[in-house]
C-alpha positions in Angstrom: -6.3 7.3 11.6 -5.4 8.3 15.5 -9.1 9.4 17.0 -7.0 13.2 17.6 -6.2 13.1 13.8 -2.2 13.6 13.0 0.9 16.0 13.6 1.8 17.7 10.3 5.2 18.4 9.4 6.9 21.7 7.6 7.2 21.3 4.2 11.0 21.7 4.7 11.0 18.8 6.6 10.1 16.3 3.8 11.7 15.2 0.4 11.5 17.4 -2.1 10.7 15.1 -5.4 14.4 15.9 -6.5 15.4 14.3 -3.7 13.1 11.6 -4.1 14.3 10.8 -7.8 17.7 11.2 -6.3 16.9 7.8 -4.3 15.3 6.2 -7.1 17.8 6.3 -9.6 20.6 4.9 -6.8 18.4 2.5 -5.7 18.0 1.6 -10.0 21.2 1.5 -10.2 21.9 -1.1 -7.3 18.6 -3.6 -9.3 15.6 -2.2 -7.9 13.6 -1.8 -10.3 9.9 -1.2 -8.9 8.5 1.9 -7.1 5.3 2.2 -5.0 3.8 5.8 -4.5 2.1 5.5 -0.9 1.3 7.6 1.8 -0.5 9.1 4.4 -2.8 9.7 0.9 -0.3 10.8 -2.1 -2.9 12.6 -4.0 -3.0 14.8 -1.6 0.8 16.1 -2.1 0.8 19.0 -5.0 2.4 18.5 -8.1 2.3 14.3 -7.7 2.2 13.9 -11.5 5.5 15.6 -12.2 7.1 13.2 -9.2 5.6 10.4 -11.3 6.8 12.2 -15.0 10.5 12.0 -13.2 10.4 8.7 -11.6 9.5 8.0 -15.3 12.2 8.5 -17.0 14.7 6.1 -15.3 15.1 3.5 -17.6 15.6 0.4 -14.8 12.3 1.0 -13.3 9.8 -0.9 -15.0 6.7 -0.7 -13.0 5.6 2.6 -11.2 2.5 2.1 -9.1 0.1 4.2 -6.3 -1.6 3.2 -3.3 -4.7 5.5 -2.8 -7.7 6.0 -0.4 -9.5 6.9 -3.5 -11.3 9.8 -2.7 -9.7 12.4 -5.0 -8.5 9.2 -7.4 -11.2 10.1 -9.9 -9.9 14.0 -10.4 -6.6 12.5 -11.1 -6.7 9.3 -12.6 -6.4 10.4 -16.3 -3.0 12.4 -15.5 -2.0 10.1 -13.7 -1.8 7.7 -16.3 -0.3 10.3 -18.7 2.2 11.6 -16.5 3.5 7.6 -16.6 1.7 5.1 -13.2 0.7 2.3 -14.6 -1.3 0.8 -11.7 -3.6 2.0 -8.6 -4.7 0.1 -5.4 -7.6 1.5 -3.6 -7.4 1.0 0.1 -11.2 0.5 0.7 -12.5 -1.5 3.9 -16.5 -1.3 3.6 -19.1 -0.5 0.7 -21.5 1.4 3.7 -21.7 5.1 3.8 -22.0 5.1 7.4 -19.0 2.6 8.1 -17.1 4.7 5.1 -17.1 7.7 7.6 -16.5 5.7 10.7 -13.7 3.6 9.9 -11.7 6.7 7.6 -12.8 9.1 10.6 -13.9 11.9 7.4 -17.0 12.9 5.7 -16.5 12.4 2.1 -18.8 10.5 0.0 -18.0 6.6 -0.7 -19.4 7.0 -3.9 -16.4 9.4 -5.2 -14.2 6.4 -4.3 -16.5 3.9 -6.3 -16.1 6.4 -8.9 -12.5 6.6 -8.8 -11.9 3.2 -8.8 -14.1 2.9 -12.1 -12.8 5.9 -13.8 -9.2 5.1 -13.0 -9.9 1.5 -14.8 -11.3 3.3 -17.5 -7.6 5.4 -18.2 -6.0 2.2 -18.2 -4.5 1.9 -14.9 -4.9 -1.4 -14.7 -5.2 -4.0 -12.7 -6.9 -1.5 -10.0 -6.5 -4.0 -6.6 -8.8 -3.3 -3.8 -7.1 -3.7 -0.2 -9.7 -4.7 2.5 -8.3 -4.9 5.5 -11.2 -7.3 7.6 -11.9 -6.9 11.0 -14.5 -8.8 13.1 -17.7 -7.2 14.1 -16.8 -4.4 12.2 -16.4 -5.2 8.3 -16.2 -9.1 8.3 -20.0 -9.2 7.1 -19.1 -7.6 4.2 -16.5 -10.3 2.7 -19.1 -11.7 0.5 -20.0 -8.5 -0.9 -16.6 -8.1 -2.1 -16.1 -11.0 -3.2 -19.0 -10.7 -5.3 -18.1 -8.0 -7.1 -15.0 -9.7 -8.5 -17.5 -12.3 -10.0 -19.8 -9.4 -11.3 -17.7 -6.3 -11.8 -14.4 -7.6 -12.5 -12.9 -6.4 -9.7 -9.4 -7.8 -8.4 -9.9 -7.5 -4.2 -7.2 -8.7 -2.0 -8.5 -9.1 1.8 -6.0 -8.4 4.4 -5.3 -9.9 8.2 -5.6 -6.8 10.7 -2.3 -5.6 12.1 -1.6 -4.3 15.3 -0.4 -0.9 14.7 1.0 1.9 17.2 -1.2 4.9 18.1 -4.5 2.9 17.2 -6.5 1.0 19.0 -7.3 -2.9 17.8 -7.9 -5.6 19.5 -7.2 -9.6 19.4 -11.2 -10.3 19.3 -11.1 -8.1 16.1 -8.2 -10.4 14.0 -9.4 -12.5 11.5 -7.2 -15.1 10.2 -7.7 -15.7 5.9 -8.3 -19.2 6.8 -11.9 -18.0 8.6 -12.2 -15.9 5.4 -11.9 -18.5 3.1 -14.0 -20.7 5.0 -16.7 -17.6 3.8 -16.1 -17.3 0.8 -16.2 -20.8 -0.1 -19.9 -20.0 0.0 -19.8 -18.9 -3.1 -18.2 -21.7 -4.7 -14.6 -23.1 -5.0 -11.5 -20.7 -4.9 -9.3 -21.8 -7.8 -5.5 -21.1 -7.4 -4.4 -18.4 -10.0 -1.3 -16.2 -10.9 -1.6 -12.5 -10.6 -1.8 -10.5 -13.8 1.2 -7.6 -12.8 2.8 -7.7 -9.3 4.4 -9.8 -7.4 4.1 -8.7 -3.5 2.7 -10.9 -1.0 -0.5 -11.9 -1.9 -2.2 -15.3 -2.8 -4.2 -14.7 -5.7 -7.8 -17.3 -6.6 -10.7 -17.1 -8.8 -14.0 -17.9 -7.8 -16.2 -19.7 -10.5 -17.7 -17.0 -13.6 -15.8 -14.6 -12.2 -13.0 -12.4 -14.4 -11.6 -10.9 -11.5 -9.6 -12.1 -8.5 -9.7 -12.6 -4.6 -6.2 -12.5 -3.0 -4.9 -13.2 0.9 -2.5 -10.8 2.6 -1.5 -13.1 5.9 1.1 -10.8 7.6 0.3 -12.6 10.5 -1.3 -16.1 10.4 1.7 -16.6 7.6 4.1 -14.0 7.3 6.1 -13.7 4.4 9.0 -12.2 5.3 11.4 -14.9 4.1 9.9 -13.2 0.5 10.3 -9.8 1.5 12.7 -7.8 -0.8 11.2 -4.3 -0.4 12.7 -1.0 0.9 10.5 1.3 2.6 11.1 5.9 2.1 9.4 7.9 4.5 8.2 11.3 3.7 10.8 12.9 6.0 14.0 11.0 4.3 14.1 7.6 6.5 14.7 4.4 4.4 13.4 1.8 6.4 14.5 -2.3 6.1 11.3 -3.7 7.4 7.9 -1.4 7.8 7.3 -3.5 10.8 10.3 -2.4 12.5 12.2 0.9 13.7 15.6 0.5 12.2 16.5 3.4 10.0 18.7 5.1 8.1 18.1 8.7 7.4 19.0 10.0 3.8 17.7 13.4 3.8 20.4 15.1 6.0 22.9 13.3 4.2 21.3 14.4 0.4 21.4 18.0 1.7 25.0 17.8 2.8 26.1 16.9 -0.6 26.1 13.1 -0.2 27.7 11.6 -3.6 25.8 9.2 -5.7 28.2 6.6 -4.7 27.7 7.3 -0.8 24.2 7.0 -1.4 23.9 4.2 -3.0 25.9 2.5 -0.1 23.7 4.1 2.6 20.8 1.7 0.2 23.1 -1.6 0.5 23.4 -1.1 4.4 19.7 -0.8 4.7 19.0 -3.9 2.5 21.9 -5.7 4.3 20.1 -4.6 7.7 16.5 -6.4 6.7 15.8 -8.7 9.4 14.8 -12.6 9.0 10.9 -11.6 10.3 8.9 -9.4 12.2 7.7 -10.2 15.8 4.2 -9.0 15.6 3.3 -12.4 16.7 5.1 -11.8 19.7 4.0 -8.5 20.9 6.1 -6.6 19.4 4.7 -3.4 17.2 7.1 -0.7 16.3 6.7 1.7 18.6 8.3 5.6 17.1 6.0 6.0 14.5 2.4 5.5 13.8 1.6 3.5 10.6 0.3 7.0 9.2 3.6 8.2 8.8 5.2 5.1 7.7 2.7 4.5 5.3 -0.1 1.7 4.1 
């Protein structure tokens, strides 16, 4: 999060979950057939289980899904599940209080994340992947620690390259490539190639020996994986974006509220898909530069 926290919008000013379903059934219609819940934090929008309980019903999605900080994850977990998700990932960069608080710039208590994560297991929202995003001299010392707890607890962990990211401050020194990572982990023995139980985004998924969970690599930069890319990206405020690393988009919202058919939407979805470019250029400099990565989304 920005050091001066975030500019909230009017409620009138963001999808209403109509609208949202709206988008989802088009974009079902045209062979999508996965949706993510991400944010900002979702949990934190009233009424999320009866976005979920609609998104439900349309019979070409197959696989609804949430990405979470976790903090309110354990309150909500069980409805969750009954409303229709099917899967959680926890984005959680550190198992220290004091780094908890630093790195999320809030007070809450790491622990109701822990809990979360092992309460939302418990419903059956399942597999529960852990994103740690690893930064040098901040988090890197803890890679073992996570890793560990795929050998001891199960846990399925997928440790992320840093991204540069507009309106927050990084720096090269703090980039870890996955191939230093690896190098790491290999401490604790040898990383065995596996597939990943449900999902099929970006990451590499291995096994480290006696261990029933998984470690996974998310290289966005040391090997980006564009070429593989086939996601679409809905902002809060009605944007459908081809590439999240990128400022090209096309605005639904005003069109929705003007009485935009079914048909004209679902064409406004085939120009953004036809619009995805061949890569990002992260590698070159290049960040997008209108909105922060908290309004775009994790």
């Amino acid at each position: 999060m920005p050091p001066d926290g975030i500019s909230l919008m009017p409620h009138h000013s963001i999808l209403t979950y109509e609208e949202i379903y709206a988008v989802a059934q088009a974009a079902a219609e045209l062979g999508i057939n996965k949706v993510r819940l991400t944010g900002g934090e979702p949990l934190v929008r009233s009424g999320l289980p009866g976005l979920i309980q609609l998104l439900a019903r349309i019979d070409a999605i197959d696989d609804i899904s949430l990405t979470t900080n976790g903090i309110w994850l354990g309150r909500y977990a069980a409805e969750l599940k009954l409303a229709g998700l099917q899967r959680v990932n926890v984005s959680l960069d550190t198992l220290r209080q004091d780094r908890f608080e630093s790195i999320t710039r809030c007070n809450h208590n790491l622990g109701d994340v822990l809990a979360g994560i092992e309460v939302a297991r418990s419903v059956g929202l399942n597999p529960v992947k852990i994103n740690m995003v690893v930064m040098a001299g901040i988090n890197d010392d803890e890679l073992l620690d996570f890793a560990t707890k795929t050998i001891n607890e199960g846990w399925h962990v997928r440790f992320i390259e840093l991204m540069p990211s507009a309106g927050v401050s990084t720096t090269t020194a703090q980039f870890v490539p996955v191939s230093d990572m690896r190098k790491q982990l290999e401490l604790l023995g040898e990383l065995e190639p596996c597939l990943p139980g449900i999902g099929n985004g970006p990451a590499k998924y291995f096994r480290l020996p006696h261990a029933t969970g998984t470690v996974g690599f998310i290289t966005p930069l040391s090997e980006h994986f564009c070429v593989h890319c086939n996601r679409l990206r809905l902002t809060a405020d009605g944007k459908l974006r081809p590439c999240l690393l990128s400022d090209d988009e096309i605005d639904l919202k005003q069109p929705l509220r003007s009485g935009l058919s079914s048909a004209g939407l679902k064409q406004l979805i085939e120009e953004a898909v036809a619009r995805k470019p061949l890569r990002h250029h992260l590698a070159e400099g290049y960040m997008p530069k209108d909105r922060p990565m908290t309004q775009v989304g994790g």
